[in-house]
VOPAGU-2260 file (C-alpha; in pm, 1 decimal, decimal comma):
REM VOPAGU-2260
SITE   aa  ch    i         X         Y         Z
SITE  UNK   A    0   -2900,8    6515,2   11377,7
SITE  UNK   A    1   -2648,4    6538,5   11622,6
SITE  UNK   A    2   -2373,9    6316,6   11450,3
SITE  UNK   A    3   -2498,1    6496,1   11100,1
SITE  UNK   A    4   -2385,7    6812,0   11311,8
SITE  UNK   A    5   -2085,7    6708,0   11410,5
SITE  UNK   A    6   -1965,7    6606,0   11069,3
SITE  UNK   A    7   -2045,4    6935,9   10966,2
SITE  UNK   A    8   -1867,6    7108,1   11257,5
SITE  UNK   A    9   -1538,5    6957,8   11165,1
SITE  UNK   A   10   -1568,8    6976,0   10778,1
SITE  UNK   A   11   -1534,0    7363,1   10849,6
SITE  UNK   A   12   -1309,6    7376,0   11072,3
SITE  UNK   A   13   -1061,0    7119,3   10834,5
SITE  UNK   A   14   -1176,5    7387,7   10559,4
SITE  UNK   A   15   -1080,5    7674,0   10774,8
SITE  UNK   A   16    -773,8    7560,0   10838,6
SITE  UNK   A   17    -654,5    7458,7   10490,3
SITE  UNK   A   18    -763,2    7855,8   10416,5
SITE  UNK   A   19    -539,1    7963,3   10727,4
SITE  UNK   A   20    -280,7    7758,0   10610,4
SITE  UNK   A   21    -296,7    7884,6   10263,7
SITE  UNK   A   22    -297,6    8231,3   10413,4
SITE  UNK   A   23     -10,5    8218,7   10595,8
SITE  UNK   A   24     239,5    8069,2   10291,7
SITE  UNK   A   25     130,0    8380,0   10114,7
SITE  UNK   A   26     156,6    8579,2   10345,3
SITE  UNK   A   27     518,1    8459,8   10368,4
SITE  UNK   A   28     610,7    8402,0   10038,7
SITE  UNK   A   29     465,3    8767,3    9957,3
SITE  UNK   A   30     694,0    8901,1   10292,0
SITE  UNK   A   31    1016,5    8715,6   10110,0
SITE  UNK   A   32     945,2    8875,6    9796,3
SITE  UNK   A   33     943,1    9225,4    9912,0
SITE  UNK   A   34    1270,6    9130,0   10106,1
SITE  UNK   A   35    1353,8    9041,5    9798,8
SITE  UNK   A   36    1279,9    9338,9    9562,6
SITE  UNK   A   37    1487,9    9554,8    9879,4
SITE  UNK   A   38    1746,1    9385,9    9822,3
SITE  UNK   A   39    1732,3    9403,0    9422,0
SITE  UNK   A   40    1685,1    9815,9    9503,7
SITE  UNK   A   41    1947,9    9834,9    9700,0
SITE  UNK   A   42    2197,8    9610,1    9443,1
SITE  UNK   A   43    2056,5    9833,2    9175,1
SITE  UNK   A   44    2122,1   10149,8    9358,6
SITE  UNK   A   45    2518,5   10028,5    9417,0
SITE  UNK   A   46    2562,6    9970,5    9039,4
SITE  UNK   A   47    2440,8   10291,5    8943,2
SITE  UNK   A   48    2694,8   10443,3    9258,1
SITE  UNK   A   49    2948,8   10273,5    9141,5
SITE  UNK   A   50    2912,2   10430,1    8805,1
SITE  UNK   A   51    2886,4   10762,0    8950,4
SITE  UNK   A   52    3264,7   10722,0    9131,9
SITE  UNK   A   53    3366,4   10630,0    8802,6
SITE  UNK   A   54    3252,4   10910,1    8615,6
SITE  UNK   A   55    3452,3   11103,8    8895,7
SITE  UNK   A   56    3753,9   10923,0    8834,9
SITE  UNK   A   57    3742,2   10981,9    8481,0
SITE  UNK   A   58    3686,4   11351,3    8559,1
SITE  UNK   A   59    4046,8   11327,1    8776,4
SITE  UNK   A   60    4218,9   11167,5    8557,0
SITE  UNK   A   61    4163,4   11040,1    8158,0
SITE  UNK   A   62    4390,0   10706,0    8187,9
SITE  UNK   A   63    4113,6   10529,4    8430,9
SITE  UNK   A   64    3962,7   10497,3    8085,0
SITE  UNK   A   65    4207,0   10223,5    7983,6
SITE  UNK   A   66    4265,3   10106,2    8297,3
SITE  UNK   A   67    4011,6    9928,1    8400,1
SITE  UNK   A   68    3897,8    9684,0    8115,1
SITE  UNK   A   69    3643,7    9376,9    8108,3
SITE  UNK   A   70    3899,2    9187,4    8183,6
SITE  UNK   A   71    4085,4    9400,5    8437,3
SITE  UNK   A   72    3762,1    9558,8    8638,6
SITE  UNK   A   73    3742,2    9778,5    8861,4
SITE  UNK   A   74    3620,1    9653,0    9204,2
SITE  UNK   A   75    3516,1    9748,7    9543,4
SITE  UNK   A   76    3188,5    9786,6    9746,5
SITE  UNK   A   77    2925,8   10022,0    9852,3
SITE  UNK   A   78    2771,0    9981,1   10234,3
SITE  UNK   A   79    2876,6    9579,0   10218,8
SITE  UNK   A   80    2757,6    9539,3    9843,6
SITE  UNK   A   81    3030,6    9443,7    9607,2
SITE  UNK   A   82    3045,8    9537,8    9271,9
SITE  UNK   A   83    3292,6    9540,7    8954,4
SITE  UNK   A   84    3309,4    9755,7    8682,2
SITE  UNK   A   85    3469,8    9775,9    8339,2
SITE  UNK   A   86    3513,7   10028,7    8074,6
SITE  UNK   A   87    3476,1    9999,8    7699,2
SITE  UNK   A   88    3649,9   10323,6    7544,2
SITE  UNK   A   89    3445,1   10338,8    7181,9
SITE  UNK   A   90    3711,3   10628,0    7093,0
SITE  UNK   A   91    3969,4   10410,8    6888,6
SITE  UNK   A   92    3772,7   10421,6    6563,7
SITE  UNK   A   93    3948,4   10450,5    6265,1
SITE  UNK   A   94    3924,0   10823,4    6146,4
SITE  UNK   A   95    3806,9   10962,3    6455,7
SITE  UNK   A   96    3953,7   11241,7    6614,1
SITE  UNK   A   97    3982,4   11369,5    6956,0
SITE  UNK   A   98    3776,9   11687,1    6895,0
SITE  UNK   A   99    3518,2   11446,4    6745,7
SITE  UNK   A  100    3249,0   11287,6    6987,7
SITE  UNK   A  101    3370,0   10983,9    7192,5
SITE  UNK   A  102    3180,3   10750,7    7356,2
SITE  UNK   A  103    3231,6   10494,9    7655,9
SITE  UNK   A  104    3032,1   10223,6    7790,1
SITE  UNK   A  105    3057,8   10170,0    8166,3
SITE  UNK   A  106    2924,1    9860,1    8270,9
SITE  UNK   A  107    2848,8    9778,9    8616,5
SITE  UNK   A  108    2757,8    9496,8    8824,0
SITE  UNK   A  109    2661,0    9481,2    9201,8
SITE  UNK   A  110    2581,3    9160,7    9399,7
SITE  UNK   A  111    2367,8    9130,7    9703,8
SITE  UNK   A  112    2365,2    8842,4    9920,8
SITE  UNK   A  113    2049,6    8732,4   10086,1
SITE  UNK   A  114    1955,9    8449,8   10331,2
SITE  UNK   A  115    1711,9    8172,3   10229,8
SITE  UNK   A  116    1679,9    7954,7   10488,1
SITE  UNK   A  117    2000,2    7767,7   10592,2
SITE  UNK   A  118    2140,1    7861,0   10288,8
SITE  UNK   A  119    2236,7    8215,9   10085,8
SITE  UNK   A  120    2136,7    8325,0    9738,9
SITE  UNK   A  121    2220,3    8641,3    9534,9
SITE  UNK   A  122    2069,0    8886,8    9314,9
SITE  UNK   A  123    2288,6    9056,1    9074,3
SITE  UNK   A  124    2230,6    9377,0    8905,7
SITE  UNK   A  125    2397,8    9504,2    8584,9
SITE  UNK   A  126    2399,2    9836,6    8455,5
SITE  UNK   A  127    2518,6    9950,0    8095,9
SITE  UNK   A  128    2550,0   10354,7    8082,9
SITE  UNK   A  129    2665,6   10492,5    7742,0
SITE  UNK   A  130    2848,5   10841,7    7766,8
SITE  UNK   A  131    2940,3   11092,6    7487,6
SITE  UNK   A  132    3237,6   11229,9    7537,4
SITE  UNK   A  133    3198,5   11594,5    7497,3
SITE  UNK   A  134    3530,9   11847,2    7416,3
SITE  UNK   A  135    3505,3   12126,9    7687,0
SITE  UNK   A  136    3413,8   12363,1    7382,1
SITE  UNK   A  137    3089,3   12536,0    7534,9
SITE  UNK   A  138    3268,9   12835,2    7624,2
SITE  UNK   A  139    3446,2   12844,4    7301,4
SITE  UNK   A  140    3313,8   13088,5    7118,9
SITE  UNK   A  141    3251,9   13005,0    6756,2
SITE  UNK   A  142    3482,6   13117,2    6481,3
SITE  UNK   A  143    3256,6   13326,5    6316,6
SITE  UNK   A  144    3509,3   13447,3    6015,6
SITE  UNK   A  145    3895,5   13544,0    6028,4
SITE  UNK   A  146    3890,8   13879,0    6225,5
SITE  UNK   A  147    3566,1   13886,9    6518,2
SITE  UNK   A  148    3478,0   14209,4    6692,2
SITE  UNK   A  149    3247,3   14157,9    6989,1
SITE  UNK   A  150    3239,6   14475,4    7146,3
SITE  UNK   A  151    3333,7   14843,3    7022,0
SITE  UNK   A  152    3670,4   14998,0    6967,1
SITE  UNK   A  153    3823,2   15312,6    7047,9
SITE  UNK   A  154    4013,4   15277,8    6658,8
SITE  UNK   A  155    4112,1   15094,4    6394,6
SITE  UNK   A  156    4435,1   15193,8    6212,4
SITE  UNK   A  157    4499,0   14948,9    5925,3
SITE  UNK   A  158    4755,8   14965,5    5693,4
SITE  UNK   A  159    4612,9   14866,0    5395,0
SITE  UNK   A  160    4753,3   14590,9    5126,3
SITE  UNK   A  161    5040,7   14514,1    5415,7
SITE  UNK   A  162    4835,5   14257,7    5570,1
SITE  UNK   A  163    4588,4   14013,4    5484,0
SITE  UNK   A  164    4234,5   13880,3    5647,6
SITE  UNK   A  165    4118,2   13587,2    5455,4
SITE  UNK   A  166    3752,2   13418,4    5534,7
SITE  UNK   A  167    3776,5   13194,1    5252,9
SITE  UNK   A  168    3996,3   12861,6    5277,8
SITE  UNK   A  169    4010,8   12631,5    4986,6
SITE  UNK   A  170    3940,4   12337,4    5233,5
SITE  UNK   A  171    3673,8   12503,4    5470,1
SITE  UNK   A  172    3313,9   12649,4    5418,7
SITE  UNK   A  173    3388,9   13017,5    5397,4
SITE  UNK   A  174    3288,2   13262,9    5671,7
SITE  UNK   A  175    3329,0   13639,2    5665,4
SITE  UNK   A  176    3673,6   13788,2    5705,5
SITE  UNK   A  177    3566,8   14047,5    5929,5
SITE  UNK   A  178    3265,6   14006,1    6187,6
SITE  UNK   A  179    3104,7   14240,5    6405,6
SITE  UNK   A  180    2841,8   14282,6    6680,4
SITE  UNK   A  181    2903,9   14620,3    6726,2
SITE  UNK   A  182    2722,1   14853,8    6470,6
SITE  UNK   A  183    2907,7   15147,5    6488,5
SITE  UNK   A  184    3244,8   14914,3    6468,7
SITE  UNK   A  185    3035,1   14807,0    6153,5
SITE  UNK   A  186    3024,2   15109,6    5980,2
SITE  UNK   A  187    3323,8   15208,7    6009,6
SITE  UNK   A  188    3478,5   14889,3    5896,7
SITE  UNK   A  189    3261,8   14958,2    5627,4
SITE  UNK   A  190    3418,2   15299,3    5523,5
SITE  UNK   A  191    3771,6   15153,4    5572,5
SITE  UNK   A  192    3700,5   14922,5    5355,3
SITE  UNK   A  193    3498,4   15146,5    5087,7
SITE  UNK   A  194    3839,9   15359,1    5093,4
SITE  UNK   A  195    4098,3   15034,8    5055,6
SITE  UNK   A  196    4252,7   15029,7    5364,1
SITE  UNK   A  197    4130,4   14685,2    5447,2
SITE  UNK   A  198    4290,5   14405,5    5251,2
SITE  UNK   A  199    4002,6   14186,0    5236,0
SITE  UNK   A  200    4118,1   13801,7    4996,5
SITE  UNK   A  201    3804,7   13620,1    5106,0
SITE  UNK   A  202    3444,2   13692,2    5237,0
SITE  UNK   A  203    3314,9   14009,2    5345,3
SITE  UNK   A  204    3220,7   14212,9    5631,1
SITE  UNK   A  205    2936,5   14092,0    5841,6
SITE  UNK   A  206    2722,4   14215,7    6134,7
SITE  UNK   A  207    2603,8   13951,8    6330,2
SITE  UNK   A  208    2379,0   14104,6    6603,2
SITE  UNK   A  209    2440,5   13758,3    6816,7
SITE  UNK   A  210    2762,8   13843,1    6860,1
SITE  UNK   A  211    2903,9   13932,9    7198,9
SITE  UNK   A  212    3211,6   13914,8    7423,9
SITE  UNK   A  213    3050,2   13660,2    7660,4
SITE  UNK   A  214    3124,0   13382,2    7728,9
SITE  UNK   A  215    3440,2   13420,3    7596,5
SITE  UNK   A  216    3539,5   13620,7    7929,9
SITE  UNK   A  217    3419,8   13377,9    8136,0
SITE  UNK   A  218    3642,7   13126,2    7899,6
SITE  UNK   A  219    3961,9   13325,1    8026,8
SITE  UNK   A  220    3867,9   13275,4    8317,7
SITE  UNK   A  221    3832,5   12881,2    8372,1
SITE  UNK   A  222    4164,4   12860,2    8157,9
SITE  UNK   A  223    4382,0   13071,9    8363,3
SITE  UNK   A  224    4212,6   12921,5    8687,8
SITE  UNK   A  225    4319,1   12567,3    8517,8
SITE  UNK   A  226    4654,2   12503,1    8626,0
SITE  UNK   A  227    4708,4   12363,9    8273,5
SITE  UNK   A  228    4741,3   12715,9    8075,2
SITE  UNK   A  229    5136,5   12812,1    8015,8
SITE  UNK   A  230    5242,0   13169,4    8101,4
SITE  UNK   A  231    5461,6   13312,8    7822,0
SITE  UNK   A  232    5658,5   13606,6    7952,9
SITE  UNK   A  233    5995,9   13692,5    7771,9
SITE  UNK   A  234    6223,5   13438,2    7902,7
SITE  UNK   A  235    6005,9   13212,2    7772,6
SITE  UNK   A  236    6141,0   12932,2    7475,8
SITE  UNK   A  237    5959,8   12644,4    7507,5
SITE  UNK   A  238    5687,5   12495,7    7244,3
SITE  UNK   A  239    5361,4   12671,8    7192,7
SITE  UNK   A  240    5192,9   12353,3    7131,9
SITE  UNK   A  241    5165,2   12110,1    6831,2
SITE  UNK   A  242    4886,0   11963,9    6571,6
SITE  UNK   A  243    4893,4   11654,0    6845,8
SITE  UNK   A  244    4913,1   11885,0    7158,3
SITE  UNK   A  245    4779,4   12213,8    7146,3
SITE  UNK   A  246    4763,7   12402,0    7427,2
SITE  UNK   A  247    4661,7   12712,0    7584,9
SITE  UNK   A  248    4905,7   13006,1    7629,2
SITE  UNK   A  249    4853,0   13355,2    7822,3
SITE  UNK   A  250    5104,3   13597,1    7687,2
SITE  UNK   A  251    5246,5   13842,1    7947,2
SITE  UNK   A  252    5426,7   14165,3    7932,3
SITE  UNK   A  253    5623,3   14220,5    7640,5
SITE  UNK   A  254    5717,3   13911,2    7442,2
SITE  UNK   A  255    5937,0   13837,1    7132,5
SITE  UNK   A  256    5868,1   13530,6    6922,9
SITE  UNK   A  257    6215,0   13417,7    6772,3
SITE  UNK   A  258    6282,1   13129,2    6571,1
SITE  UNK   A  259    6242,4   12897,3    6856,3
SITE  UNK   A  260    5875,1   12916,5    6807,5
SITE  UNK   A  261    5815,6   12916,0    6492,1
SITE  UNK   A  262    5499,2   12782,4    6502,2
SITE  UNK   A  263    5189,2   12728,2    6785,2
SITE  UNK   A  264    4838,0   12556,9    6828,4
SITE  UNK   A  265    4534,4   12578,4    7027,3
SITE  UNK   A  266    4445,0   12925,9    7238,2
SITE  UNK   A  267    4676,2   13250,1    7244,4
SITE  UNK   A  268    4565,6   13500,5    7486,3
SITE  UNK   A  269    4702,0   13851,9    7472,0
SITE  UNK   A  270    4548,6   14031,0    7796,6
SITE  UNK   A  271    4620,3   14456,8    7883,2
SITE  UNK   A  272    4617,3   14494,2    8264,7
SITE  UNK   A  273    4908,4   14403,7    8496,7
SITE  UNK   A  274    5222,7   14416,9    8190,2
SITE  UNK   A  275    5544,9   14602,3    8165,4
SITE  UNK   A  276    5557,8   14951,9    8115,2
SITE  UNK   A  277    5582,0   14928,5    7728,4
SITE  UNK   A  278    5488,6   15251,6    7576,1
SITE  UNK   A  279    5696,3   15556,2    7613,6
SITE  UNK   A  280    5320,6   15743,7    7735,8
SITE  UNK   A  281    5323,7   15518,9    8040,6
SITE  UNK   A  282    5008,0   15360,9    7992,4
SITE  UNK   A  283    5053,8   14968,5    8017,6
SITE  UNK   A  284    5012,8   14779,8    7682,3
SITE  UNK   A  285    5043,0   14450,2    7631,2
SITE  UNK   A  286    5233,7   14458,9    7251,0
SITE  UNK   A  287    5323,5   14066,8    7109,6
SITE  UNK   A  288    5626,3   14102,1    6870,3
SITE  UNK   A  289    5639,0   13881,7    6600,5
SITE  UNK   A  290    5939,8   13826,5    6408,6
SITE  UNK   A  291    6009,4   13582,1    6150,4
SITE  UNK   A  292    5778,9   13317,9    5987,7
SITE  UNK   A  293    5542,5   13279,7    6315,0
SITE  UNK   A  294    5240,8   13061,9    6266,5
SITE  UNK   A  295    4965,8   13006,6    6529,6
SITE  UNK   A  296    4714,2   12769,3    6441,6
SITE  UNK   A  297    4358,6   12832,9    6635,4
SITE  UNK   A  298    4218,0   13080,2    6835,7
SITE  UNK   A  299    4406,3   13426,5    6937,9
SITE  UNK   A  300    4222,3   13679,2    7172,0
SITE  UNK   A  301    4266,6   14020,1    7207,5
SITE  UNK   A  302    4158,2   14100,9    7535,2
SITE  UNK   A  303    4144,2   14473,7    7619,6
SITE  UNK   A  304    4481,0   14485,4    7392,5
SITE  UNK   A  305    4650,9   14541,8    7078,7
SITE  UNK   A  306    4639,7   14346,9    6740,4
SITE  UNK   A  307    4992,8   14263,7    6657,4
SITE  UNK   A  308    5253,3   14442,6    6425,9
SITE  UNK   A  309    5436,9   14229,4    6255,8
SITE  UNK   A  310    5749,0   14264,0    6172,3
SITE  UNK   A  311    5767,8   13954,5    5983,9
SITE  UNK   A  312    5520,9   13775,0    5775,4
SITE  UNK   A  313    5317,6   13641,8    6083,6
SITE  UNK   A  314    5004,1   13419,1    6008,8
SITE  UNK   A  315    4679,2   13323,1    6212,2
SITE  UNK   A  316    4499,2   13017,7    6088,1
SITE  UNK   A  317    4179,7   13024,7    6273,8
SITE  UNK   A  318    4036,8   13300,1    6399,7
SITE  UNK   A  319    4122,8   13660,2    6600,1
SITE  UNK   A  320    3890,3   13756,2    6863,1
SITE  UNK   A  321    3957,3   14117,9    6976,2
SITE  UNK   A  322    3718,1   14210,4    7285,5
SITE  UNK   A  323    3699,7   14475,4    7536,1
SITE  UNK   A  324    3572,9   14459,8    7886,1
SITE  UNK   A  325    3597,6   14829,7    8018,8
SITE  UNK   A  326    3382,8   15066,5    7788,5
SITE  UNK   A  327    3595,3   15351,1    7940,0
SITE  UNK   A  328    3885,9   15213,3    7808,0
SITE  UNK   A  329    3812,1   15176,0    7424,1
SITE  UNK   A  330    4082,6   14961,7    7248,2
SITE  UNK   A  331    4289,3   15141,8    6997,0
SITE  UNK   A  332    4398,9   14866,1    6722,9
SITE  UNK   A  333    4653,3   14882,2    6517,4
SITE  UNK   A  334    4699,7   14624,3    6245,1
SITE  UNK   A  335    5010,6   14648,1    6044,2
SITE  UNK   A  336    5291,2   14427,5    5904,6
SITE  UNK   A  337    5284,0   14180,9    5694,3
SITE  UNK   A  338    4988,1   14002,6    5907,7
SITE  UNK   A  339    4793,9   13720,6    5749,5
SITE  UNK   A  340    4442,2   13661,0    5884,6
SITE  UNK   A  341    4252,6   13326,7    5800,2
SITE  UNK   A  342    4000,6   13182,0    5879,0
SITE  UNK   A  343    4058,4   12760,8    5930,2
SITE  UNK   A  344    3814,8   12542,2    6057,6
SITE  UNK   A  345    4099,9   12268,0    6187,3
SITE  UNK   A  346    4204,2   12579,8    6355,6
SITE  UNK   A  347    3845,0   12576,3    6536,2
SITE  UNK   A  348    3956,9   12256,7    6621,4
SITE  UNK   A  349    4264,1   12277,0    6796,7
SITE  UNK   A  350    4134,5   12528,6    6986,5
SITE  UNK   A  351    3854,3   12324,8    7138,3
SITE  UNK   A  352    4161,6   12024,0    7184,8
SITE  UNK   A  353    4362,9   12256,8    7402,2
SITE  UNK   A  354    4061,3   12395,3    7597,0
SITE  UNK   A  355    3949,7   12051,3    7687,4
SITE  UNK   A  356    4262,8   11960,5    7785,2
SITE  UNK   A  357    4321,7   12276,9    8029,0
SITE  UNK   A  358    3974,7   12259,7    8163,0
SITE  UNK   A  359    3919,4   11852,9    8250,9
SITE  UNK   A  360    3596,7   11852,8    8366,1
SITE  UNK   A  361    3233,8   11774,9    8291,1
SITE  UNK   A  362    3359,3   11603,1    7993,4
SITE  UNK   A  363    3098,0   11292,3    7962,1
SITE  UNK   A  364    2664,9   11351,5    7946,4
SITE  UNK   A  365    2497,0   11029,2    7979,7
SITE  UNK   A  366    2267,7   10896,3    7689,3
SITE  UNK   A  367    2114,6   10568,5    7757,6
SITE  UNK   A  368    2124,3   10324,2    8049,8
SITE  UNK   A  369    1954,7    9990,9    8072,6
SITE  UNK   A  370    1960,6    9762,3    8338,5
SITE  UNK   A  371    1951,7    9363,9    8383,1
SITE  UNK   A  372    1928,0    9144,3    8647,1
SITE  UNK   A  373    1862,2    8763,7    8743,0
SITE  UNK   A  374    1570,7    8910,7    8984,6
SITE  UNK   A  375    1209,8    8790,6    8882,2
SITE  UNK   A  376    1037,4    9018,3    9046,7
SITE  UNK   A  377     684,3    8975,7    9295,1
């Protein structure tokens, strides 16, 4: 019995050993693996911070787009985890323009080293992030037919078949010529036109209820605050923009357009506030003179000033946006000369060009992201 014991005894204790044994390697191999997946976080977490500096880049400056290609990446490292990055800039599609949405793929790829016994392995993370490129057109307000009326007037004096408002272009979907969200500014467009002193080509007069002045204020705003918005005053002769580089330009005091600038593109803003002393009443007024064949194509505001009076045969292709901010100061509008209203969708679109441009920011929303990695997990 005693030797029967014995074998017994030490059968156990072999068995409970084996299970201790066992234990243990699991206990370790379960200890390396969450090592492991830390790491894998924290190689994830670089690729995905990496991506963020990029986007910041981009938002700094546009040509970090084609900088840094697969081939060329971009590299550094986050808290002593490298990574390299590359850009694919989907925007060089045949047929696509720049008003159009872009895309970019940013793909990223962090490395973390890790110690395995006398010897060092690596997990590597990669991260693919696709990004629409998004014109900074939120604040643009919609062309919502030739001539738009936000907010009330003090008057309208219109000349009758001397000008011309047009909401119907042969290449565009038409819109109404005049629009309104201002119901008395409704009705009496309505009697104007009931008693022909509104040349009306194309569309109609509409009251949109929708309608309102903001955020077009707020627009002004973020393009003057730009840096990138030009300041015509009446020295001024350089370009008012082109089809491939519209821009935005603030008109101040009293201006003449000569033959110098025969035609412009993107955003006109015509502001009443801090101009020369114009009219002989000494109130300020903000009056654009427009000699000659002028033609702006896109978007013209009338902020708290007069429409123009042509003494040419100016012509808007776009849109005219004539708002007022101070309800104590109603706008009295004048529109006379041989003025040619239209509405033009590509119009729309140079004005959204030449705000994006001014305003460079917040000009990418992620879509998708999907990440890989030669981690196998726990």
């Amino acid at each position: 019995m005693g030797r029967a014991m014995l074998i017994i005894c030490s059968a156990v204790l072999i068995s409970m050993g084996f299970i201790s044994m066992s234990t243990s390697k699991q206990g370790k191999l379960l200890t390396q693996n969450n090592v492991d997946y830390a790491e894998f976080t924290m190689a994830k977490n670089t690729a995905h911070s990496a991506i963020q500096l990029a986007m910041q880049e981009i938002n700094q400056d546009d040509t970090f787009l084609t900088t840094h290609s697969e081939s060329n990446p971009w590299t550094g490292s986050i808290e002593g985890r490298t990574f390299g990055l590359y850009i694919d800039a989907l925007n060089n599609v045949a047929g696509n323009s720049y008003w159009q949405t872009d895309s970019i793929r940013i793909v990223s790829n962090a490395t973390q080293y890790i110690q395995k016994g006398s010897g060092t392995d690596s997990i590597t993370v990669e991260v693919v992030s696709l990004y629409l490129k998004e014109s900074f057109s939120s604040l643009v307000p919609a062309f919502g037919g030739a001539l738009q009326f936000p907010t009330g007037y003090g008057s309208l004096t219109a000349d009758g078949n001397a000008h011309e408002i047009n909401g119907a272009p042969p290449h565009c979907a038409a819109k109404p010529a005049i629009v309104t969200g201002n119901q008395d500014v409704y009705d009496d467009l309505k009697t104007k036109d009931a008693n022909d002193e509104l040349n009306i080509i194309g569309g109609d007069i509409s009251y949109d209820s929708t309608l309102n002045y903001n955020p077009t204020d707020e627009l002004i705003e973020r393009l003057k605050s730009s840096g990138n918005a030009v300041i015509v005053d009446e020295n001024y002769s350089g370009s008012l923009g082109t089809a491939s580089n519209p821009g935005v330009f603030f008109i101040n005091g009293h201006v003449t357009l000569t033959g110098q600038q025969s035609e412009g593109y993107g955003i006109m803003i015509i502001q009443d506030g801090a101009y020369i002393d114009y009219a002989q009443d000494g109130l300020l007024t903000n009056i654009v003179e427009i000699r000659g064949n002028f033609e702006f194509n896109g978007l013209v505001i009338f902020e708290n000033a007069k429409l123009f009076e042509g003494k040419g045969t100016p012509t808007i292709n776009g849109s005219v946006l004539v708002g007022q901010t101070n309800d104590s100061a109603p706008i009295d509008i004048k529109l006379s000369g041989n003025v040619a209203i239209n509405y033009d969708c590509d119009g729309e679109n140079y004005a959204k060009i030449a705000a994006a441009d001014a305003v460079q920011q917040n000009k990418f929303s992620r879509v998708v992201t999907t990440e890989s990695s030669n981690f196998t997990g726990i």
